[in-house]
mmCIF file of the N, C-alpha and C atoms, coordinates in Angstrom:
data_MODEL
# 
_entry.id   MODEL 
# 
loop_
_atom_site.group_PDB 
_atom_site.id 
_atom_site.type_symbol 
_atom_site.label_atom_id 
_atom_site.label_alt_id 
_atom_site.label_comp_id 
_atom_site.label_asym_id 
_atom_site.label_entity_id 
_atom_site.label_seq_id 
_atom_site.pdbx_PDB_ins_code 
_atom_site.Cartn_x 
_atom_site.Cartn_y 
_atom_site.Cartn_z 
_atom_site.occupancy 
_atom_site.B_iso_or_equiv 
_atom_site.pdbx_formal_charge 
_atom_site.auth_seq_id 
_atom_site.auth_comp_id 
_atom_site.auth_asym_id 
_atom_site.auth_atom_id 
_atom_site.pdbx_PDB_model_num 
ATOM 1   N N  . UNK A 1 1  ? -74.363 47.697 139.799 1.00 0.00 ? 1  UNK A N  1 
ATOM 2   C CA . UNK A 1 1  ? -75.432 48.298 140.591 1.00 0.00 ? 1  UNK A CA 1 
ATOM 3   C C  . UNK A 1 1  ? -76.689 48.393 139.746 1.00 0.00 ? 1  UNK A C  1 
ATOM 4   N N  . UNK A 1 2  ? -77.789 48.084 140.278 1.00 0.00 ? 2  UNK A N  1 
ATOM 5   C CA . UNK A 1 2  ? -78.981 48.249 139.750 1.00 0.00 ? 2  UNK A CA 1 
ATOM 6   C C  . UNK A 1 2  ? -79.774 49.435 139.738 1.00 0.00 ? 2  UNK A C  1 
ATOM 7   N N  . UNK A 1 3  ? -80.480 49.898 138.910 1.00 0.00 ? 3  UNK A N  1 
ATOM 8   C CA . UNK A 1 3  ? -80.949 51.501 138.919 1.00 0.00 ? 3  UNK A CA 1 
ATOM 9   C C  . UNK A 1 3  ? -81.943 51.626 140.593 1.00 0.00 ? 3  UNK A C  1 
ATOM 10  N N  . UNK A 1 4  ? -82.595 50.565 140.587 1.00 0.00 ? 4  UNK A N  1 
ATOM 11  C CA . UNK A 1 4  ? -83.222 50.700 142.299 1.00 0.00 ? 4  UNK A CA 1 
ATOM 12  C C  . UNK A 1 4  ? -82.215 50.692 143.060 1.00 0.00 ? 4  UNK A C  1 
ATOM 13  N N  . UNK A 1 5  ? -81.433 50.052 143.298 1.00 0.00 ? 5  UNK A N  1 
ATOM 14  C CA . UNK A 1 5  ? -80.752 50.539 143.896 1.00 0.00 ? 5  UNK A CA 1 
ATOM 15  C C  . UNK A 1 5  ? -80.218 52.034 144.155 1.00 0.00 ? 5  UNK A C  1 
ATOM 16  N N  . UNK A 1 6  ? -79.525 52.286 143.160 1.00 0.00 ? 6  UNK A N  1 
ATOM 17  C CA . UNK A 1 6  ? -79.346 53.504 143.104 1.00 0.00 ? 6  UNK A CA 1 
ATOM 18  C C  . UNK A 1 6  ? -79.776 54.422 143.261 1.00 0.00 ? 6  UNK A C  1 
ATOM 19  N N  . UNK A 1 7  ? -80.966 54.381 143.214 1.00 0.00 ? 7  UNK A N  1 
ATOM 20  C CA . UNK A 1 7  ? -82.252 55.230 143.706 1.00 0.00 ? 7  UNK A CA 1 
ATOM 21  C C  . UNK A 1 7  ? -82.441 55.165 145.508 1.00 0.00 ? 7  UNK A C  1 
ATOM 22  N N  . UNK A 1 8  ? -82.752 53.933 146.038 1.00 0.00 ? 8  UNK A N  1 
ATOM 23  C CA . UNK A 1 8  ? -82.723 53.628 147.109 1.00 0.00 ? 8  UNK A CA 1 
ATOM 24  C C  . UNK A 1 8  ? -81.509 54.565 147.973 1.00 0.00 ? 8  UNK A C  1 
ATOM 25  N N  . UNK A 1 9  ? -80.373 53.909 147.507 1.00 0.00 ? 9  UNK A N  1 
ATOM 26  C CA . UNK A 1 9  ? -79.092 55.122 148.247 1.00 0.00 ? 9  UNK A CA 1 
ATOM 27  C C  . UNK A 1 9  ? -79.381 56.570 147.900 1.00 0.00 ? 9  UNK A C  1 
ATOM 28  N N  . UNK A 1 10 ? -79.477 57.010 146.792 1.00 0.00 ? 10 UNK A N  1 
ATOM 29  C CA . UNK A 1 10 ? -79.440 58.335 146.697 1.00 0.00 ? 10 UNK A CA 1 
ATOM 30  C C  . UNK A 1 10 ? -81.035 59.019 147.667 1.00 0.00 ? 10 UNK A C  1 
ATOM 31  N N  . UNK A 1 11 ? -81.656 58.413 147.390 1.00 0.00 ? 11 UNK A N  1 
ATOM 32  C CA . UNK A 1 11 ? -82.560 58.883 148.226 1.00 0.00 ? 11 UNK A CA 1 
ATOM 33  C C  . UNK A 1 11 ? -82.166 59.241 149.956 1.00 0.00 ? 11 UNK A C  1 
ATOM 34  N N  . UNK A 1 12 ? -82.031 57.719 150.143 1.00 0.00 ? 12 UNK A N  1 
ATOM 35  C CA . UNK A 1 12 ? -81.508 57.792 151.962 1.00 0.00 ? 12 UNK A CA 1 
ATOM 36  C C  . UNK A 1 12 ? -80.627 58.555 152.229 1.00 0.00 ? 12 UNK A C  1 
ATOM 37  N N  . UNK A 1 13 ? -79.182 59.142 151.177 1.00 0.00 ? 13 UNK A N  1 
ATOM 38  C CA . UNK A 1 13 ? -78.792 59.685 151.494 1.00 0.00 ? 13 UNK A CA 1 
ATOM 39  C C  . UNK A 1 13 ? -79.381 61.430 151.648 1.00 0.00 ? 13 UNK A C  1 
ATOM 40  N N  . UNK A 1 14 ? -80.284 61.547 150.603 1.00 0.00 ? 14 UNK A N  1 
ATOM 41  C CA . UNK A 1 14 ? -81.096 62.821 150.214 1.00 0.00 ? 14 UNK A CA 1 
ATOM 42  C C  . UNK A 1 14 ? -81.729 62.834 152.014 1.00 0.00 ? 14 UNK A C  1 
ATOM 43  N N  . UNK A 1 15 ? -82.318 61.804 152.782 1.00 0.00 ? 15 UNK A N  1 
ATOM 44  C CA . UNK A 1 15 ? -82.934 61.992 153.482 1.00 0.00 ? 15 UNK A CA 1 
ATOM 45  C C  . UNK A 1 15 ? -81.567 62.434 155.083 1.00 0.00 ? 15 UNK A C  1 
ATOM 46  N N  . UNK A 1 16 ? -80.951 62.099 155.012 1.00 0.00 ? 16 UNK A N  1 
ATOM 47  C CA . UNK A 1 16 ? -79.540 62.364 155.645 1.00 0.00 ? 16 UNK A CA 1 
ATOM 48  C C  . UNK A 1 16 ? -79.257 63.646 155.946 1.00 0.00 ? 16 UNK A C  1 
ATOM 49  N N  . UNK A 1 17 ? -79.402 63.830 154.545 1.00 0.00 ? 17 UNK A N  1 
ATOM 50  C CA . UNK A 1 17 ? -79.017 65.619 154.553 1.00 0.00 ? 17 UNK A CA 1 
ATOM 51  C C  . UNK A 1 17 ? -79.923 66.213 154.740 1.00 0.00 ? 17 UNK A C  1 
ATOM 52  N N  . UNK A 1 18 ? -81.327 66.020 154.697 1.00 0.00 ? 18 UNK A N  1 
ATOM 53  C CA . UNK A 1 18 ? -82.582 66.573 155.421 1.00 0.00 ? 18 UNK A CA 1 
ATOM 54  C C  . UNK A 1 18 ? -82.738 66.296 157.089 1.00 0.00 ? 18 UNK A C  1 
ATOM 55  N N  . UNK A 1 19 ? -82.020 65.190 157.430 1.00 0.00 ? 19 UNK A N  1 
ATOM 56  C CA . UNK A 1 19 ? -81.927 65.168 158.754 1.00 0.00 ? 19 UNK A CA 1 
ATOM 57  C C  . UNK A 1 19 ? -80.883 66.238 159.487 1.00 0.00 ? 19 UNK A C  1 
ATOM 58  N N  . UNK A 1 20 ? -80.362 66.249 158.995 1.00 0.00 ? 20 UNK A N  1 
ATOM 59  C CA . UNK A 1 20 ? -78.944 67.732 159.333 1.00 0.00 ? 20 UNK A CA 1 
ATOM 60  C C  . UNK A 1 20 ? -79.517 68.833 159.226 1.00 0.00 ? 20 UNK A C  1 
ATOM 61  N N  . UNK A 1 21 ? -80.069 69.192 158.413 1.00 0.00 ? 21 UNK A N  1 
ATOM 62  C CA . UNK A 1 21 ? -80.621 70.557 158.109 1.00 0.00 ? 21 UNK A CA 1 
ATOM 63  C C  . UNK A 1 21 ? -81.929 70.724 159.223 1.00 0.00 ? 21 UNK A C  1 
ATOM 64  N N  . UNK A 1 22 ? -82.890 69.684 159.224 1.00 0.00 ? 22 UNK A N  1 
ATOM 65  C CA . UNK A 1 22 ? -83.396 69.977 160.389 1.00 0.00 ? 22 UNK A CA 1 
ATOM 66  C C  . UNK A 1 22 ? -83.069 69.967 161.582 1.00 0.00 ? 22 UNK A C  1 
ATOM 67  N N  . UNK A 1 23 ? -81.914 69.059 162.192 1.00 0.00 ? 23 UNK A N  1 
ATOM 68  C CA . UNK A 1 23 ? -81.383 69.352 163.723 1.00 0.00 ? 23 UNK A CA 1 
ATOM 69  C C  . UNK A 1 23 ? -81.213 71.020 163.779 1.00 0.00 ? 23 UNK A C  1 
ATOM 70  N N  . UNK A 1 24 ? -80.459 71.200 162.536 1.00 0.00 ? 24 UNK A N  1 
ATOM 71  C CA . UNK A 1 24 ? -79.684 72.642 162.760 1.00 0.00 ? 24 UNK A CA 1 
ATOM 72  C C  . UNK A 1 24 ? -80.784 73.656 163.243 1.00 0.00 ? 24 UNK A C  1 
ATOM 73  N N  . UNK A 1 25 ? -81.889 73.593 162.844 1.00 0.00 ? 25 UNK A N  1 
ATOM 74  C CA . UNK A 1 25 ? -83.173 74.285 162.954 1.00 0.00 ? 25 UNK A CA 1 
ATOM 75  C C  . UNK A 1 25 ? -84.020 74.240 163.628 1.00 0.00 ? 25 UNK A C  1 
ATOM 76  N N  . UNK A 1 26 ? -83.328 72.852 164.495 1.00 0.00 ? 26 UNK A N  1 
ATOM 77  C CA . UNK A 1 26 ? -84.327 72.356 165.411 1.00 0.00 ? 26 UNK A CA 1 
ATOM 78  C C  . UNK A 1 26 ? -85.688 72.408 165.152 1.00 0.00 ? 26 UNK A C  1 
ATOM 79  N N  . UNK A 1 27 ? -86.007 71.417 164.230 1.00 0.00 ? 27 UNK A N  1 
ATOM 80  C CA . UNK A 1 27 ? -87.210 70.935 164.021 1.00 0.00 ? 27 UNK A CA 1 
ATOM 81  C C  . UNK A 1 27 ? -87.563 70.355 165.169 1.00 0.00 ? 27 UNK A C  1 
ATOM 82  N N  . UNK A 1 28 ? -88.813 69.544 164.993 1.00 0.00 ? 28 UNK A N  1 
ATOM 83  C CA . UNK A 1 28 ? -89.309 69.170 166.652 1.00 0.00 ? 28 UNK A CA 1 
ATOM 84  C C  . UNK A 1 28 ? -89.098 67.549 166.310 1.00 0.00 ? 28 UNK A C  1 
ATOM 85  N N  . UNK A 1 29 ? -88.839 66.608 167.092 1.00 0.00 ? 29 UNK A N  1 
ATOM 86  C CA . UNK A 1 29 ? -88.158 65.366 167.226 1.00 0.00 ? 29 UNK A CA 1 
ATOM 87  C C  . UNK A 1 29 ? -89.005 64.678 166.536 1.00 0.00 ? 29 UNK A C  1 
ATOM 88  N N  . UNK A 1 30 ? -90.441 64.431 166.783 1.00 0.00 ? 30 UNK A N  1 
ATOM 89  C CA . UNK A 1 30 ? -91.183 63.714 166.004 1.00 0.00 ? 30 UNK A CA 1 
ATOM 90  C C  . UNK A 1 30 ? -90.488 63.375 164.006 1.00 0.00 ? 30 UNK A C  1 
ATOM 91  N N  . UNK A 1 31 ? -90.493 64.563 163.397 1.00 0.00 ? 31 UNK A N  1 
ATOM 92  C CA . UNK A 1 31 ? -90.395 64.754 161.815 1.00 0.00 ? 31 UNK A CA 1 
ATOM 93  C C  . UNK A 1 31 ? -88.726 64.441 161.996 1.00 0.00 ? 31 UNK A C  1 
ATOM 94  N N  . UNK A 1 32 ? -88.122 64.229 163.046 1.00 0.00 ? 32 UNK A N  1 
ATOM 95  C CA . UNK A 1 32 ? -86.135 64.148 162.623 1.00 0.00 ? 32 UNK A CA 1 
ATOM 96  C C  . UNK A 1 32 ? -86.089 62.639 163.047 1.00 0.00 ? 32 UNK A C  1 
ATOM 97  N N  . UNK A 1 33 ? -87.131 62.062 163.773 1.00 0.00 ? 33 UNK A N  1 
ATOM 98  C CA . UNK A 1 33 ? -86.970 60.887 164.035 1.00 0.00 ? 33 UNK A CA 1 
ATOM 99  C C  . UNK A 1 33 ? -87.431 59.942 162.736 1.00 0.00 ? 33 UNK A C  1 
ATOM 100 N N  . UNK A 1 34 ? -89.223 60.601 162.075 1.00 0.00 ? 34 UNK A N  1 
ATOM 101 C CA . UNK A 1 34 ? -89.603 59.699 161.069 1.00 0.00 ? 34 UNK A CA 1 
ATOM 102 C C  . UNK A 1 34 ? -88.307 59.959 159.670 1.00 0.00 ? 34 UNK A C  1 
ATOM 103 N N  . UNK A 1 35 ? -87.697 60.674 159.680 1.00 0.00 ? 35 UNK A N  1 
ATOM 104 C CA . UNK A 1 35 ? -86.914 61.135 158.680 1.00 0.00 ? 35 UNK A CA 1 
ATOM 105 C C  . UNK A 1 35 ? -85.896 59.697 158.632 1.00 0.00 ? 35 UNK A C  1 
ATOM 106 N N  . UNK A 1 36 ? -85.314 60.095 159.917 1.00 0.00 ? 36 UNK A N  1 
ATOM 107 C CA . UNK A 1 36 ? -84.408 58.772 160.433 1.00 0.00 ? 36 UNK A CA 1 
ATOM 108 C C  . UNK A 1 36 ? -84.390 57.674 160.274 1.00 0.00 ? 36 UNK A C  1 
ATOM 109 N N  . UNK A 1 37 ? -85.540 56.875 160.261 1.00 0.00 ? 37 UNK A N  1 
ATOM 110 C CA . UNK A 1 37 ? -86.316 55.791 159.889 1.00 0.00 ? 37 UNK A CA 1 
ATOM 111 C C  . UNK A 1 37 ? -86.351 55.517 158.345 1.00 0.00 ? 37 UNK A C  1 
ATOM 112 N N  . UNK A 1 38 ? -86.986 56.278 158.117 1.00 0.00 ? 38 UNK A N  1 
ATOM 113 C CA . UNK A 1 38 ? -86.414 56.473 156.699 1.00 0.00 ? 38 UNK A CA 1 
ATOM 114 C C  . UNK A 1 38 ? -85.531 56.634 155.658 1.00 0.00 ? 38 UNK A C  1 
ATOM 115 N N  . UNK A 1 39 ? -84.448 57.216 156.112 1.00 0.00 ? 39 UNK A N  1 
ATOM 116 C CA . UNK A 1 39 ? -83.359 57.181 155.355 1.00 0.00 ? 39 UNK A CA 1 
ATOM 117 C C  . UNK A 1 39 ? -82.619 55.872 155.487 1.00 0.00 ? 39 UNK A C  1 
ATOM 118 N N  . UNK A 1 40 ? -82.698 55.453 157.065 1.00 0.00 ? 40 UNK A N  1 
ATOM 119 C CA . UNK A 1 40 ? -82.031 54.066 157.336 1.00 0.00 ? 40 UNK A CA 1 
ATOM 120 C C  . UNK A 1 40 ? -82.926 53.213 156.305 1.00 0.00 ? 40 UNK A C  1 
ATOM 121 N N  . UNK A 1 41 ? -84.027 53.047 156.239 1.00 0.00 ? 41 UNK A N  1 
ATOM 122 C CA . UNK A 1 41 ? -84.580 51.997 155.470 1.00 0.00 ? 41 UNK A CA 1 
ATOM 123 C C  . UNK A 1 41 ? -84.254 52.484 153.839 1.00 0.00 ? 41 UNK A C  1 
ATOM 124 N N  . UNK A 1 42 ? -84.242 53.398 153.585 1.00 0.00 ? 42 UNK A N  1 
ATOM 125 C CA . UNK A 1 42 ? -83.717 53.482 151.987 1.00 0.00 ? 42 UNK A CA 1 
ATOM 126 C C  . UNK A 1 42 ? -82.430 52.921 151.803 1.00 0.00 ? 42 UNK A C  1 
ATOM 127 N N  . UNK A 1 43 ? -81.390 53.496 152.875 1.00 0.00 ? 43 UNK A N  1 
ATOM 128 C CA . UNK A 1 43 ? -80.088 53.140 152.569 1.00 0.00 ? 43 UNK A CA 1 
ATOM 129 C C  . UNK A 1 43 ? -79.892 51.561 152.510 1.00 0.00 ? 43 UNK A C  1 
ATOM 130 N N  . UNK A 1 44 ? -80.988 50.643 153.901 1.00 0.00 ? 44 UNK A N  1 
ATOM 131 C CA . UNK A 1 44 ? -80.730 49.184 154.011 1.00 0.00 ? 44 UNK A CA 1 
ATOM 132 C C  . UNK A 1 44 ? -81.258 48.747 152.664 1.00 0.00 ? 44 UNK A C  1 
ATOM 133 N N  . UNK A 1 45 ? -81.772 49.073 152.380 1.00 0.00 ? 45 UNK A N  1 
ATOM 134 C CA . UNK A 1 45 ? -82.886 48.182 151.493 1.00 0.00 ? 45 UNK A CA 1 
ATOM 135 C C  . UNK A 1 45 ? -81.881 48.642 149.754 1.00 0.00 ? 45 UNK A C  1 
ATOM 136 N N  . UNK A 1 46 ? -81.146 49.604 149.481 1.00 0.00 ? 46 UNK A N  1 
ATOM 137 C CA . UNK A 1 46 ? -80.360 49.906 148.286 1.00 0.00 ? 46 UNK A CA 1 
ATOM 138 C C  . UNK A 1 46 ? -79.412 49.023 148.653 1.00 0.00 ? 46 UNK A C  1 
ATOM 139 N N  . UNK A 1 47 ? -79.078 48.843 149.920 1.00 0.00 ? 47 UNK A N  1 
ATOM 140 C CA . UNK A 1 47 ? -77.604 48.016 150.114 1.00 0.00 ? 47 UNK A CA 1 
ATOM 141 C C  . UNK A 1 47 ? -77.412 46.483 149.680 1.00 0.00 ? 47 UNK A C  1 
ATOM 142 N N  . UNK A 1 48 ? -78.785 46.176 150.411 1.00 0.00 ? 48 UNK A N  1 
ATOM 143 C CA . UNK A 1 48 ? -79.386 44.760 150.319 1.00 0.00 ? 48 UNK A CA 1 
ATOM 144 C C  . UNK A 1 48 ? -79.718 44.616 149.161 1.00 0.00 ? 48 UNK A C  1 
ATOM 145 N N  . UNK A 1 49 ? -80.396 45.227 148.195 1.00 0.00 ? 49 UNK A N  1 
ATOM 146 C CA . UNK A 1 49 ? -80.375 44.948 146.496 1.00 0.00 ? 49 UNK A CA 1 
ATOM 147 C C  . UNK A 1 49 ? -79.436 44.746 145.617 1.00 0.00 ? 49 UNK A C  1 
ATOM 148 N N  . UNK A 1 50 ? -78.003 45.437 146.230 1.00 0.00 ? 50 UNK A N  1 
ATOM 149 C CA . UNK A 1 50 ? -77.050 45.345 145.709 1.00 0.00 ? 50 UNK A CA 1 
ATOM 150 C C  . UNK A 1 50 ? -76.243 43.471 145.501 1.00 0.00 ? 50 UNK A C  1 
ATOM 151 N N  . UNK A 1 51 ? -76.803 43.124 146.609 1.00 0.00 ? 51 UNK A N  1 
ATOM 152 C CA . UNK A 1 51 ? -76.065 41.809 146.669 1.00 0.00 ? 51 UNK A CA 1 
ATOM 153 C C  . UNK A 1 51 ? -75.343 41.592 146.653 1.00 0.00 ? 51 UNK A C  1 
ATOM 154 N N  . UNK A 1 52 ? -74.112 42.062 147.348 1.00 0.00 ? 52 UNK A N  1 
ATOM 155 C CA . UNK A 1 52 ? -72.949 42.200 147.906 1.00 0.00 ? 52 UNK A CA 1 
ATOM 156 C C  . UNK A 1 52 ? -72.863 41.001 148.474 1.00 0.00 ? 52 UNK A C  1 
ATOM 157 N N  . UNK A 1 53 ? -73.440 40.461 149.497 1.00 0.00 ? 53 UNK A N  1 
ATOM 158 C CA . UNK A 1 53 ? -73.180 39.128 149.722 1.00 0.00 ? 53 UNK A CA 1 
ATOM 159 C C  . UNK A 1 53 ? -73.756 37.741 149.270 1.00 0.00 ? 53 UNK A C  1 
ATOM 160 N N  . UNK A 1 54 ? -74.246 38.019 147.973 1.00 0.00 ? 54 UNK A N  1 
ATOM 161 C CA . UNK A 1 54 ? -74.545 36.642 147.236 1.00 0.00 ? 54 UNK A CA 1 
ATOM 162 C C  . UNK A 1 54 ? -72.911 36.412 147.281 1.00 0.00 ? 54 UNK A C  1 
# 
């Protein structure tokens, strides 16, 4: 694993658990949706660096 990478996942996942914590609180949809977006793209983009399928 590469340190971006690693970064990339830990982040998306960091953003994951910020998405939970705000449902619970019901934040307002706008900030749980851009969150969403975001974590998916950290997590794709750590996954895809990894090169798992070279």
């Amino acid at each position: 694993m590469t340190g971006l990478s690693t970064i990339l996942i830990v982040v998306g996942l960091f953003l994951l658990g910020g998405i939970y914590s705000f449902v619970k609180q019901q934040m307002p949809k706008g900030l749980i949706v851009l969150l969403s977006v975001g974590a998916a793209m950290c997590l794709a983009a750590g996954v895809l660096r990894l090169d798992v399928w070279s």
